[in-house]
N, CA, C and O atoms as CSV, one atom per row, in Angstrom:
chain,resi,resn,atom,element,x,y,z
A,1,UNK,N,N,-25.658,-5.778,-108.110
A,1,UNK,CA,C,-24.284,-6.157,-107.880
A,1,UNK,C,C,-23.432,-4.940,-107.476
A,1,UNK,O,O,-22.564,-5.154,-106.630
A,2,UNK,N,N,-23.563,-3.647,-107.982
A,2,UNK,CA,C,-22.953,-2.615,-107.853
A,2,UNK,C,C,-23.300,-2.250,-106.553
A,2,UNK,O,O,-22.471,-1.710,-105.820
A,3,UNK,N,N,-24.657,-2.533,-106.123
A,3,UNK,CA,C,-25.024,-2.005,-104.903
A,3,UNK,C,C,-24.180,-2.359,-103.460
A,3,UNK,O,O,-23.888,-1.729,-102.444
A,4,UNK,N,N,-23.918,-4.016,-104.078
A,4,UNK,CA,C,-23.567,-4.469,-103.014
A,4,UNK,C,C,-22.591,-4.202,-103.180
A,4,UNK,O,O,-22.488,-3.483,-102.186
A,5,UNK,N,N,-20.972,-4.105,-103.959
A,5,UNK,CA,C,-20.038,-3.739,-104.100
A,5,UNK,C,C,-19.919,-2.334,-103.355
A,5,UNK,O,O,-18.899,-2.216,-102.677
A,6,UNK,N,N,-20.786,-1.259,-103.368
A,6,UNK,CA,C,-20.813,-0.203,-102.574
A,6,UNK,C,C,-20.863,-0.781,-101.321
A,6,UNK,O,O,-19.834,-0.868,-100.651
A,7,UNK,N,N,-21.667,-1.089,-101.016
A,7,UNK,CA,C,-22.222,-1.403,-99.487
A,7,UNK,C,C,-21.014,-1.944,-98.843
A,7,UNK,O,O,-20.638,-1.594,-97.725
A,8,UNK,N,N,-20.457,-2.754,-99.541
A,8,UNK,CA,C,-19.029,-3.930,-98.862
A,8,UNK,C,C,-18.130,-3.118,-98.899
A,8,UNK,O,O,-17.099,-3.713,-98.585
A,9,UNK,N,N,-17.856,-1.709,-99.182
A,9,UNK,CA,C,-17.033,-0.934,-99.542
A,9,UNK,C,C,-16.789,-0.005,-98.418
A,9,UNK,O,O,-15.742,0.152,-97.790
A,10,UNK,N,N,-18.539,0.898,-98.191
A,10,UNK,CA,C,-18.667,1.667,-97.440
A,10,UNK,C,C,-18.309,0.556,-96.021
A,10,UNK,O,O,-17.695,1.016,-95.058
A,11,UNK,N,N,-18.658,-0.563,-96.034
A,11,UNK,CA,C,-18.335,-1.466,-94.524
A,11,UNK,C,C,-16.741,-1.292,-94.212
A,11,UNK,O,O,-16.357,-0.678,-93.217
A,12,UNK,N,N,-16.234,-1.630,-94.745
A,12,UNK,CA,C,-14.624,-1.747,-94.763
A,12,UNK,C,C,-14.221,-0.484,-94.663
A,12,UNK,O,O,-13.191,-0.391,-93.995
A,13,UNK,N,N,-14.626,0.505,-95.061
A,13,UNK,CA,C,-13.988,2.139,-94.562
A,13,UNK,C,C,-14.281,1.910,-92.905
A,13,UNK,O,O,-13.498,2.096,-91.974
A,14,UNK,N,N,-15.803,1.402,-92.867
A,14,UNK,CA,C,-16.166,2.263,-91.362
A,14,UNK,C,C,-15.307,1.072,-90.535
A,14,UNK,O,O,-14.874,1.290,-89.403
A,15,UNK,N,N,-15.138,-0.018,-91.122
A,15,UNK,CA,C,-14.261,-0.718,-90.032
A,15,UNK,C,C,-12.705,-0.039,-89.949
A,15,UNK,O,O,-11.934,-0.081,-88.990
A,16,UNK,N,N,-12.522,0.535,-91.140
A,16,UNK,CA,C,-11.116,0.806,-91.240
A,16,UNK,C,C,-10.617,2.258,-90.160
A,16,UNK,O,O,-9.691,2.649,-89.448
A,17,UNK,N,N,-11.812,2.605,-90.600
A,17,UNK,CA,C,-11.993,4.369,-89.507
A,17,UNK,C,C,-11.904,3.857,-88.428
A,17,UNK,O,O,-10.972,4.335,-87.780
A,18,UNK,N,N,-12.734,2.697,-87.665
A,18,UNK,CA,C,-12.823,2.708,-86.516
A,18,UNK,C,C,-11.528,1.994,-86.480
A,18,UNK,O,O,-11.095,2.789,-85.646
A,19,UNK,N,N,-10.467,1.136,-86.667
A,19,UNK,CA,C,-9.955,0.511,-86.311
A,19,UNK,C,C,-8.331,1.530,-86.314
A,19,UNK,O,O,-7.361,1.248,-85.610
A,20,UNK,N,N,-8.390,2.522,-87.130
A,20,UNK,CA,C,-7.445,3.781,-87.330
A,20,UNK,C,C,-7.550,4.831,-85.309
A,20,UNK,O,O,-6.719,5.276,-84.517
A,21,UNK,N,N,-9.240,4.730,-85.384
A,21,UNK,CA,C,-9.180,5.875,-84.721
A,21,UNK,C,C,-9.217,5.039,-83.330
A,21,UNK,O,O,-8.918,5.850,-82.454
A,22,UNK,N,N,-9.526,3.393,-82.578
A,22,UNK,CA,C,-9.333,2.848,-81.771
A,22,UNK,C,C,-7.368,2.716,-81.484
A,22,UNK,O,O,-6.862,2.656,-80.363
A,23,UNK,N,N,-6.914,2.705,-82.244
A,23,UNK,CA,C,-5.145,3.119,-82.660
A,23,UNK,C,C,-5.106,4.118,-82.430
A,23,UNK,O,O,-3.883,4.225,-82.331
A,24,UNK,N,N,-5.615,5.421,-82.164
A,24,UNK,CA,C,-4.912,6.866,-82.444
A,24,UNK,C,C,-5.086,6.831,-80.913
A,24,UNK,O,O,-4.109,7.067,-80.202
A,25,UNK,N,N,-6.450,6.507,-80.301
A,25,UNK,CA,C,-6.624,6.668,-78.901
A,25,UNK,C,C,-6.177,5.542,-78.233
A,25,UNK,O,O,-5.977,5.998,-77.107
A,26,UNK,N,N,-5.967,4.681,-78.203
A,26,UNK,CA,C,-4.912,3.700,-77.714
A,26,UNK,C,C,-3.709,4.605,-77.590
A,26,UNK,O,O,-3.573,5.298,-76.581
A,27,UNK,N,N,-2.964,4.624,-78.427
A,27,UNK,CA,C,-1.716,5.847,-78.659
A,27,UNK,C,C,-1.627,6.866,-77.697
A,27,UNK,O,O,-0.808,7.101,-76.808
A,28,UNK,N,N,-2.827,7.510,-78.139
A,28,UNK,CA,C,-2.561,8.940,-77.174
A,28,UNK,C,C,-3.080,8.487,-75.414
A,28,UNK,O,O,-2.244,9.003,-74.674
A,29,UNK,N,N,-3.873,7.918,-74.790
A,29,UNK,CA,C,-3.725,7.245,-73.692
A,29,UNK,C,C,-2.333,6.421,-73.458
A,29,UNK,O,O,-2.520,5.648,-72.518
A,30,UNK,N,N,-1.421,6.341,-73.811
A,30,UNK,CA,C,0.022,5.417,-73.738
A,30,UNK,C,C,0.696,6.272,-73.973
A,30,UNK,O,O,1.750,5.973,-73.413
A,31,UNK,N,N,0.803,7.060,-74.380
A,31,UNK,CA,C,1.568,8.250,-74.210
A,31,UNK,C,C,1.931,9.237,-73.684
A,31,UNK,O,O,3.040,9.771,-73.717
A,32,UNK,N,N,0.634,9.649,-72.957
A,32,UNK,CA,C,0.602,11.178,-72.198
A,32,UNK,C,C,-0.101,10.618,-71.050
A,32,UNK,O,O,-1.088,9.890,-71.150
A,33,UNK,N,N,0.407,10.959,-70.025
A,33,UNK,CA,C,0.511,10.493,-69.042
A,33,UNK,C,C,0.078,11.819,-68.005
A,33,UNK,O,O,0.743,12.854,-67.981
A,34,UNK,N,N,-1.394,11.554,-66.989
A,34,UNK,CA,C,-1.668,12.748,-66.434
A,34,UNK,C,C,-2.561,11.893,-65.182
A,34,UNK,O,O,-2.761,10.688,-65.031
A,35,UNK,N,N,-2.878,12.781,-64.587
A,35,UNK,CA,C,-4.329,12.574,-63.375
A,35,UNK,C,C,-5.297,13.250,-64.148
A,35,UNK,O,O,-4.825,14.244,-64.700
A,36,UNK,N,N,-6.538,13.040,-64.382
A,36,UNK,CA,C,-7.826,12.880,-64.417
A,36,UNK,C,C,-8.609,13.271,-63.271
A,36,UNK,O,O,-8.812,12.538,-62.303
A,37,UNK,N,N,-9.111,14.628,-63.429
A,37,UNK,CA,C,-9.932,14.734,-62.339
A,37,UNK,C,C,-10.674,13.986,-61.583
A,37,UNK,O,O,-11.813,14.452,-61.628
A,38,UNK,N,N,-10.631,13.005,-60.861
A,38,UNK,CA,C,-11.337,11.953,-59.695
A,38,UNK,C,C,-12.835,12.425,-59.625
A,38,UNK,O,O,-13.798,11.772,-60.028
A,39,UNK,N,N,-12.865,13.477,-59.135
A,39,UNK,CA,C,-14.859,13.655,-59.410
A,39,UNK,C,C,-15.539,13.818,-61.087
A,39,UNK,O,O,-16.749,13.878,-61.303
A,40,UNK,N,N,-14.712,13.859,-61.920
A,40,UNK,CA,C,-15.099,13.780,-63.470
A,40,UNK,C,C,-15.404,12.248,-64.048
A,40,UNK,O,O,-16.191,11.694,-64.816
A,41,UNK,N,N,-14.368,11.944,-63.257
A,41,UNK,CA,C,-14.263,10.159,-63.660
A,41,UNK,C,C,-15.528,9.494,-62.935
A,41,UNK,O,O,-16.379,8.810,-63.505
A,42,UNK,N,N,-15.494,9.826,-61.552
A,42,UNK,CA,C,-16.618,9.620,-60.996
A,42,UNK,C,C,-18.075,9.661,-61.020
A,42,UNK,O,O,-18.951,8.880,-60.650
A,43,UNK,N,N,-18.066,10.925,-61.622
A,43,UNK,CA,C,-19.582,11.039,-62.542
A,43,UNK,C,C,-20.078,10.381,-63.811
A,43,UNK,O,O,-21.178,10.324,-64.360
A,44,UNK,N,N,-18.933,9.928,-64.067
A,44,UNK,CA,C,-18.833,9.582,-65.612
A,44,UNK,C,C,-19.354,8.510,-65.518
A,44,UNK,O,O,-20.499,8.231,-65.874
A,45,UNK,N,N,-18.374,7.630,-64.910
A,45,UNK,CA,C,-18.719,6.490,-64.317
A,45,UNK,C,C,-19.786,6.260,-63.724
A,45,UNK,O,O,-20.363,5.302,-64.239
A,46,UNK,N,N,-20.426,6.781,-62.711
A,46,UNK,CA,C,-21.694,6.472,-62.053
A,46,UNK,C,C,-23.031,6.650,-63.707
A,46,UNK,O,O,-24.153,6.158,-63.582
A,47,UNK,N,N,-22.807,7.062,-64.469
A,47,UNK,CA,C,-23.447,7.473,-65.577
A,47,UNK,C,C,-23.320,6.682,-66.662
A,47,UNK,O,O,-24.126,6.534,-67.581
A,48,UNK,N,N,-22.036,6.075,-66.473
A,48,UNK,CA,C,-22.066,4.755,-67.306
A,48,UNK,C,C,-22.588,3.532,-66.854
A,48,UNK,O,O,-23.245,2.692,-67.470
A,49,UNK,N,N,-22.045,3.560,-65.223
A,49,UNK,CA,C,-23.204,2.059,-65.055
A,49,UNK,C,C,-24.616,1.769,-65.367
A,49,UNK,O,O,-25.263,0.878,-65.917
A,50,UNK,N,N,-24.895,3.319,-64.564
A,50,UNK,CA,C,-26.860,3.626,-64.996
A,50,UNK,C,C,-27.443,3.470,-66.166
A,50,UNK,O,O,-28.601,3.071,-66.292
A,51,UNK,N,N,-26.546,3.827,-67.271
A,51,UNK,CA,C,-26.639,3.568,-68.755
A,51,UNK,C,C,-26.655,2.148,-68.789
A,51,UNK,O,O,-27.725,1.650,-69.139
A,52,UNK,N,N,-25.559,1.242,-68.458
A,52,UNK,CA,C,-25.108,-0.003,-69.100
A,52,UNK,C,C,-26.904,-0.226,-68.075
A,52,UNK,O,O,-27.926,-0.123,-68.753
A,53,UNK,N,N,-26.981,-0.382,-67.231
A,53,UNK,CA,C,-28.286,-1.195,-66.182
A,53,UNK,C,C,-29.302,-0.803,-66.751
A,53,UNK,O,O,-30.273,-1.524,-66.520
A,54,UNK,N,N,-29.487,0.016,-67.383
A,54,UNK,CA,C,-30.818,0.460,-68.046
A,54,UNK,C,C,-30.796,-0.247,-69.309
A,54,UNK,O,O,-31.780,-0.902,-69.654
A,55,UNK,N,N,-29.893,-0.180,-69.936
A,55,UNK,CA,C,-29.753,-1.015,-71.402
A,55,UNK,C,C,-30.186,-2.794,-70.821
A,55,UNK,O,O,-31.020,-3.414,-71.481
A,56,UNK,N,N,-29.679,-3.312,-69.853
A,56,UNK,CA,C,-29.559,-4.344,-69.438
A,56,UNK,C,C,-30.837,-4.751,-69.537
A,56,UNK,O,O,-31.146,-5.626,-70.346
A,57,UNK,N,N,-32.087,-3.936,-68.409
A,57,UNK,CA,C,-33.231,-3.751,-68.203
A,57,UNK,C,C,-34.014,-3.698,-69.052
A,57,UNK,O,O,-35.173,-4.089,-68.919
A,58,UNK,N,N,-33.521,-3.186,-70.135
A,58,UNK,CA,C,-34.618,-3.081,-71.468
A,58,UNK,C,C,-34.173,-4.026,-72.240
A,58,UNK,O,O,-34.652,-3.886,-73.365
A,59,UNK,N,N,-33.156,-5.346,-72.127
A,59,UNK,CA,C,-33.208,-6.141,-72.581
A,59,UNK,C,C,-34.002,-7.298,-72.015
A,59,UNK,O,O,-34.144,-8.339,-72.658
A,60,UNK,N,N,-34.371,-7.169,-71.157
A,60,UNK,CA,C,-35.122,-7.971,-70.046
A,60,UNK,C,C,-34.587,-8.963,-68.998
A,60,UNK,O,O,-35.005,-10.019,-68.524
A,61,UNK,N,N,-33.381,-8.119,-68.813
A,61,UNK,CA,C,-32.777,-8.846,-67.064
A,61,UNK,C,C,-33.484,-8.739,-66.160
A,61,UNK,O,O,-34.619,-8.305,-66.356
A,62,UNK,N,N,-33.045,-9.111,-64.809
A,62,UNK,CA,C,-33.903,-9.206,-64.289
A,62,UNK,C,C,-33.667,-8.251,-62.827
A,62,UNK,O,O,-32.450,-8.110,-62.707
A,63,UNK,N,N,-34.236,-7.705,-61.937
A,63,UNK,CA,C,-34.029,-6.523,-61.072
A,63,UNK,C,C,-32.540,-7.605,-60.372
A,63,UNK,O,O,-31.326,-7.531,-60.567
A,64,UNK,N,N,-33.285,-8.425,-59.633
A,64,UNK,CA,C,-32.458,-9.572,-59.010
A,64,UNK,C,C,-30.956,-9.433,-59.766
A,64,UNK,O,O,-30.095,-8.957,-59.026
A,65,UNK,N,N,-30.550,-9.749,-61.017
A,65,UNK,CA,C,-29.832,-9.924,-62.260
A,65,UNK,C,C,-28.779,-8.965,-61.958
A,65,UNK,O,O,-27.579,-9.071,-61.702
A,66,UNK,N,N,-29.526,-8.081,-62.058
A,66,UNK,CA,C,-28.687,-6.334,-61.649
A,66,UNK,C,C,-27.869,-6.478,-60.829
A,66,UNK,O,O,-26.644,-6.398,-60.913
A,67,UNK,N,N,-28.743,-6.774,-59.702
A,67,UNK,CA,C,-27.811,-6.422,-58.516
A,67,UNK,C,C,-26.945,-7.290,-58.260
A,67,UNK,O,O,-25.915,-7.012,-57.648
A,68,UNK,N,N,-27.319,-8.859,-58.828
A,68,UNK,CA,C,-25.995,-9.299,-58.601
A,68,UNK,C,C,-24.649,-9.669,-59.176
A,68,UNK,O,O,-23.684,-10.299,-58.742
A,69,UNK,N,N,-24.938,-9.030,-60.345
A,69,UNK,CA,C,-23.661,-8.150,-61.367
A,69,UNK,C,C,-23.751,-6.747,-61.005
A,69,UNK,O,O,-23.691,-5.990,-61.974
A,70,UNK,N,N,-23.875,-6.216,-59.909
A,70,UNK,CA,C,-23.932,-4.842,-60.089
A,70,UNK,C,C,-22.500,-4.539,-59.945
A,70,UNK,O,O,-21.946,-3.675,-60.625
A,71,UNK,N,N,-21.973,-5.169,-59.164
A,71,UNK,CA,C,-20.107,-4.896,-58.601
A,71,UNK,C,C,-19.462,-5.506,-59.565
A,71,UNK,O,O,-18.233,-5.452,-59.532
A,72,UNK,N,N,-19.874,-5.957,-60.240
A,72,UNK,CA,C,-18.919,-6.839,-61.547
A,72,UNK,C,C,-18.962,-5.745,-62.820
A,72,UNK,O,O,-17.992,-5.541,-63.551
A,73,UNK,N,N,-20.280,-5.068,-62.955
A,73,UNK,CA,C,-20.329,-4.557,-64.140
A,73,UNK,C,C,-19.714,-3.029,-63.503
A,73,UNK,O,O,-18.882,-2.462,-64.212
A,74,UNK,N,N,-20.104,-2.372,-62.204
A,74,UNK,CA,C,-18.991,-1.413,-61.595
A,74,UNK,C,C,-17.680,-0.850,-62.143
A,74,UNK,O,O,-17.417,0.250,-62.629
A,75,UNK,N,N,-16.771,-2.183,-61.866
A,75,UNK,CA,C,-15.511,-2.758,-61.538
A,75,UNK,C,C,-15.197,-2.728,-63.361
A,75,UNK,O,O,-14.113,-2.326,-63.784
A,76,UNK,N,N,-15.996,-3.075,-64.039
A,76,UNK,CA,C,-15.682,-3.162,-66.092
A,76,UNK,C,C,-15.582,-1.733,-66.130
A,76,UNK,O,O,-14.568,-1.244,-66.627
A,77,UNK,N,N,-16.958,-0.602,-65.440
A,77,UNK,CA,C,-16.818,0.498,-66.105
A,77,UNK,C,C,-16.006,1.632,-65.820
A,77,UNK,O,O,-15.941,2.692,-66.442
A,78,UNK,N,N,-15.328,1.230,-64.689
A,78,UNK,CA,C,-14.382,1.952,-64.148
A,78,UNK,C,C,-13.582,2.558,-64.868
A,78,UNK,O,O,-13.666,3.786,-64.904
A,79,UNK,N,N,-12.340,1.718,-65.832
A,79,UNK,CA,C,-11.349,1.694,-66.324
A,79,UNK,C,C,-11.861,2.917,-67.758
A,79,UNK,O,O,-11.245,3.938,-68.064
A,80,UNK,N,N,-12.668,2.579,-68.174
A,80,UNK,CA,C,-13.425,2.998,-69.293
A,80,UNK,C,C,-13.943,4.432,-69.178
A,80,UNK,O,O,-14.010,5.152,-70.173
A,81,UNK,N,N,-14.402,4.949,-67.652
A,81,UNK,CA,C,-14.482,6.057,-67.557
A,81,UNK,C,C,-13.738,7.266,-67.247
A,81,UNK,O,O,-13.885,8.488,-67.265
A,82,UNK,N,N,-12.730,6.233,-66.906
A,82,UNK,CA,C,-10.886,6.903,-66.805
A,82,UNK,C,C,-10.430,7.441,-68.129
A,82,UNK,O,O,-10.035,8.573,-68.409
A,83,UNK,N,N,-10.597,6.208,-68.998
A,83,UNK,CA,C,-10.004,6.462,-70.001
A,83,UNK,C,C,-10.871,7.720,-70.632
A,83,UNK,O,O,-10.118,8.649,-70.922
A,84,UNK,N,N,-12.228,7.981,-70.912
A,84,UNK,CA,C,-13.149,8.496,-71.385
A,84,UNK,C,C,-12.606,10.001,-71.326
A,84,UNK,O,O,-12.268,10.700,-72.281
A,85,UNK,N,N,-12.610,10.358,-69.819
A,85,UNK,CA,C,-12.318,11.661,-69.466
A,85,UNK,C,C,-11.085,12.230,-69.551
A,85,UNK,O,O,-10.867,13.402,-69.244
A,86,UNK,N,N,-10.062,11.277,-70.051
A,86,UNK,CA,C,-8.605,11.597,-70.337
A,86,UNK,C,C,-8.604,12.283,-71.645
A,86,UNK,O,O,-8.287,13.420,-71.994
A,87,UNK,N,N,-9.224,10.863,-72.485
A,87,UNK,CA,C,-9.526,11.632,-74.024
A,87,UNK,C,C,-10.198,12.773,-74.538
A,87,UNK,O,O,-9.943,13.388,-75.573
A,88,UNK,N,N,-11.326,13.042,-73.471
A,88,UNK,CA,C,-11.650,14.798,-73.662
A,88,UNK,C,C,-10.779,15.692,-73.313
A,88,UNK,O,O,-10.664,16.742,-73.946
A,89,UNK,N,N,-9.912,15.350,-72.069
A,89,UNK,CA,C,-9.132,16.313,-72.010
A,89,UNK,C,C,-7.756,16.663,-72.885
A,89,UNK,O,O,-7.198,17.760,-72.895
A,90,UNK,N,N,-7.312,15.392,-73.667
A,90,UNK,CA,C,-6.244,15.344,-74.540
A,90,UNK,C,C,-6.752,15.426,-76.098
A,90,UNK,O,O,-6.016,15.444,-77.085
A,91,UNK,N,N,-7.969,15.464,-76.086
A,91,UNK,CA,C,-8.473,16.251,-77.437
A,91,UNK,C,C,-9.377,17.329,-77.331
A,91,UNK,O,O,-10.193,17.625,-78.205
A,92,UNK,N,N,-9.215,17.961,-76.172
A,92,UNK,CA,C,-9.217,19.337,-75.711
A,92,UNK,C,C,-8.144,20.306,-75.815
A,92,UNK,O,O,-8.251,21.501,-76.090
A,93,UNK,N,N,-7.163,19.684,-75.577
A,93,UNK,CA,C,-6.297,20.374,-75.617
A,93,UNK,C,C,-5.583,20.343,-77.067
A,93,UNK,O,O,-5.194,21.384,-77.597
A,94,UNK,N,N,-5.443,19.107,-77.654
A,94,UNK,CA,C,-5.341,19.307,-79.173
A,94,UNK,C,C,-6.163,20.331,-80.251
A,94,UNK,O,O,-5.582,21.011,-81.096
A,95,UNK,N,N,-7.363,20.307,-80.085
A,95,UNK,CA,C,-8.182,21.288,-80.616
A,95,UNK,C,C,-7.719,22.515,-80.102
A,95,UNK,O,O,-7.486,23.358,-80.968
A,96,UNK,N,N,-7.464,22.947,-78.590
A,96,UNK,CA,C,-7.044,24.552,-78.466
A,96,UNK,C,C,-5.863,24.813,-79.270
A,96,UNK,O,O,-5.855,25.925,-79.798
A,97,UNK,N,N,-4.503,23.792,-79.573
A,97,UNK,CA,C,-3.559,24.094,-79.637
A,97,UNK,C,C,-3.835,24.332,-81.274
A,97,UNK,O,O,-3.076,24.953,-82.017
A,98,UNK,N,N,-5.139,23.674,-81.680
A,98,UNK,CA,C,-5.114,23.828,-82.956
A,98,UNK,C,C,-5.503,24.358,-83.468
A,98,UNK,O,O,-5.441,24.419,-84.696
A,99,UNK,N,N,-6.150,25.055,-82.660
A,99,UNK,CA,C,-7.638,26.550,-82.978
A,99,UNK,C,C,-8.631,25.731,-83.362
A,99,UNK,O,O,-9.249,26.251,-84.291
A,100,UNK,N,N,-9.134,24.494,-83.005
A,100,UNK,CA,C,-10.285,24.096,-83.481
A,100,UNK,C,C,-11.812,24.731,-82.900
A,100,UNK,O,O,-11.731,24.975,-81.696
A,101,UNK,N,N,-12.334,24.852,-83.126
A,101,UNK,CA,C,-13.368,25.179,-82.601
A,101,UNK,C,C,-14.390,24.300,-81.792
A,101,UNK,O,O,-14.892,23.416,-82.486
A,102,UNK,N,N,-14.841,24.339,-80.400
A,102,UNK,CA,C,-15.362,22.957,-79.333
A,102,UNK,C,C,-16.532,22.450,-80.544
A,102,UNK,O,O,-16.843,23.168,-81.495
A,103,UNK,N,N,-17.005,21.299,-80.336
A,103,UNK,CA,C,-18.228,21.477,-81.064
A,103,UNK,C,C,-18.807,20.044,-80.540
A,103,UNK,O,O,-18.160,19.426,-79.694
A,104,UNK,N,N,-19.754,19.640,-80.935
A,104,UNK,CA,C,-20.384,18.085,-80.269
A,104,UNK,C,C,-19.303,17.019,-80.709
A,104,UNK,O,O,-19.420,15.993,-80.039
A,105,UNK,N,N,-18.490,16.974,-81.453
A,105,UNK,CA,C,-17.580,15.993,-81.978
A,105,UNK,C,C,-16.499,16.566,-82.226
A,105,UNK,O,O,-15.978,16.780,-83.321
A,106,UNK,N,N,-16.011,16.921,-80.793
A,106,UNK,CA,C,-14.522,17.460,-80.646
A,106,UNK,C,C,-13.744,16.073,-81.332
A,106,UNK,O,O,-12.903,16.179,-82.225
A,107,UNK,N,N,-14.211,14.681,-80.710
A,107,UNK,CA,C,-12.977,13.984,-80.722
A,107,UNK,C,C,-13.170,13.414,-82.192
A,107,UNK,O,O,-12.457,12.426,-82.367
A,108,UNK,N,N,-14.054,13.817,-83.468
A,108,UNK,CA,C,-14.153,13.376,-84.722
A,108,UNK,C,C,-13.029,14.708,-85.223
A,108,UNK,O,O,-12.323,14.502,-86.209
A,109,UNK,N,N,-12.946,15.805,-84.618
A,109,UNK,CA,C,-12.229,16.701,-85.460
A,109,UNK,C,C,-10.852,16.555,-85.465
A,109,UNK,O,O,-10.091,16.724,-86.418
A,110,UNK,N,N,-10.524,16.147,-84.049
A,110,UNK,CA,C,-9.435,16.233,-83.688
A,110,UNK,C,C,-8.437,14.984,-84.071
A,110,UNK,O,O,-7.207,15.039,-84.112
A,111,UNK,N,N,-9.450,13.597,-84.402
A,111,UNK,CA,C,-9.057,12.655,-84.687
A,111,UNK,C,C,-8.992,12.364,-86.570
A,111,UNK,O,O,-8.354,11.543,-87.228
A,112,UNK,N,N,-9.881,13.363,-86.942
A,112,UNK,CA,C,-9.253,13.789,-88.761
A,112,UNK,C,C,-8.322,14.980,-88.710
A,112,UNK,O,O,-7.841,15.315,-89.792
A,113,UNK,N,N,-8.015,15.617,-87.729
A,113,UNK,CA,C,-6.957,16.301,-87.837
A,113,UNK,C,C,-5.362,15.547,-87.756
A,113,UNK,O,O,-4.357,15.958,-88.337
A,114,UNK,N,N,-5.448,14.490,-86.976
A,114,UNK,CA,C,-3.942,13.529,-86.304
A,114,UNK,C,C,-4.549,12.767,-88.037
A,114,UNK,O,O,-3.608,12.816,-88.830
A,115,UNK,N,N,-5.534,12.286,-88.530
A,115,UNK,CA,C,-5.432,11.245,-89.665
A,115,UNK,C,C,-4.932,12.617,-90.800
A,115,UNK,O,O,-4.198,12.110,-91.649
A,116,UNK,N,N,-5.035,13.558,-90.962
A,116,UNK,CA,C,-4.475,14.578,-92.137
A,116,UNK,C,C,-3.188,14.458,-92.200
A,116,UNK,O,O,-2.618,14.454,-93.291
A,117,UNK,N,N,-2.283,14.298,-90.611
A,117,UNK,CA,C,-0.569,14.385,-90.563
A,117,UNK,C,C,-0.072,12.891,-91.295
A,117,UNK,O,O,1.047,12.663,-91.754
A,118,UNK,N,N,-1.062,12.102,-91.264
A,118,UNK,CA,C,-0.565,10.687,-91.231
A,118,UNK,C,C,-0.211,10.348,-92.760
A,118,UNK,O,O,-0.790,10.920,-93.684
A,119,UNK,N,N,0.812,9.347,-92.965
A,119,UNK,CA,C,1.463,9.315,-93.588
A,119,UNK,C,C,0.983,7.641,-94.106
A,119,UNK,O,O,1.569,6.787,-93.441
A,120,UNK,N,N,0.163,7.157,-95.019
A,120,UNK,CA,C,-0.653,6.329,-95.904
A,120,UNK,C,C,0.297,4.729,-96.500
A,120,UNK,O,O,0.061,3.526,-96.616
A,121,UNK,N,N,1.326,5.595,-96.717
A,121,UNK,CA,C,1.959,5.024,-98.178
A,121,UNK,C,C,2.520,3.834,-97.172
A,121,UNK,O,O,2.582,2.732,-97.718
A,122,UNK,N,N,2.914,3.881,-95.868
A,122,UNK,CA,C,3.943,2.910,-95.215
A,122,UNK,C,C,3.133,1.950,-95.481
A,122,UNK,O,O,3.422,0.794,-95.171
């Protein structure tokens, strides 16, 4: 019983984290307002479709399948790789301003750094 009381516990943080830190970056994309390097987005993107089509593939679509969602699933990852490369660069720049140090999970540091200012009790 205790176990599961943990378990239902630890669930509800990680929904709560994610649903804090899908809010912080919502936020900071609506807020700061820039251009995005066009060949960053571009790579990104071409790297996300290949990803999503390969995942697709190893679920067992079909070659045919692909291609004829290929401009549909395109056109989804677009927006996403915009956004992607904004948020490195706006928690790039949060970490310099903050002396953080780069590391594989810039945007976990930077995003318990904005949850440290935050204010609980409201």
């Amino acid at each position: 019983r205790e176990a599961i009381r943990a378990q239902l516990m630890v669930e509800k943080y990680r929904e709560r984290r994610q649903d804090i830190d899908s809010y912080i970056r919502q936020h900071l994309l609506k807020n700061i307002k820039f251009e995005a390097p066009k060949n960053e987005i571009e790579r990104l993107h071409k790297e996300l479709v290949g990803r999503e089509k390969l995942n697709l593939h190893y679920r067992g679509v079909s070659e045919e399948d692909l291609d004829k969602y290929s401009k549909e699933l395109e056109d989804k990852m677009k927006p996403l790789a915009e956004e992607e490369v904004k948020l490195y660069y706006i928690f790039e720049a949060i970490a310099k301003q903050e002396g953080l140090k780069a590391s594989n999970n810039l945007n976990e540091a930077v995003v318990g750094l904005i949850l440290s200012f935050a204010d609980f009790k409201k």
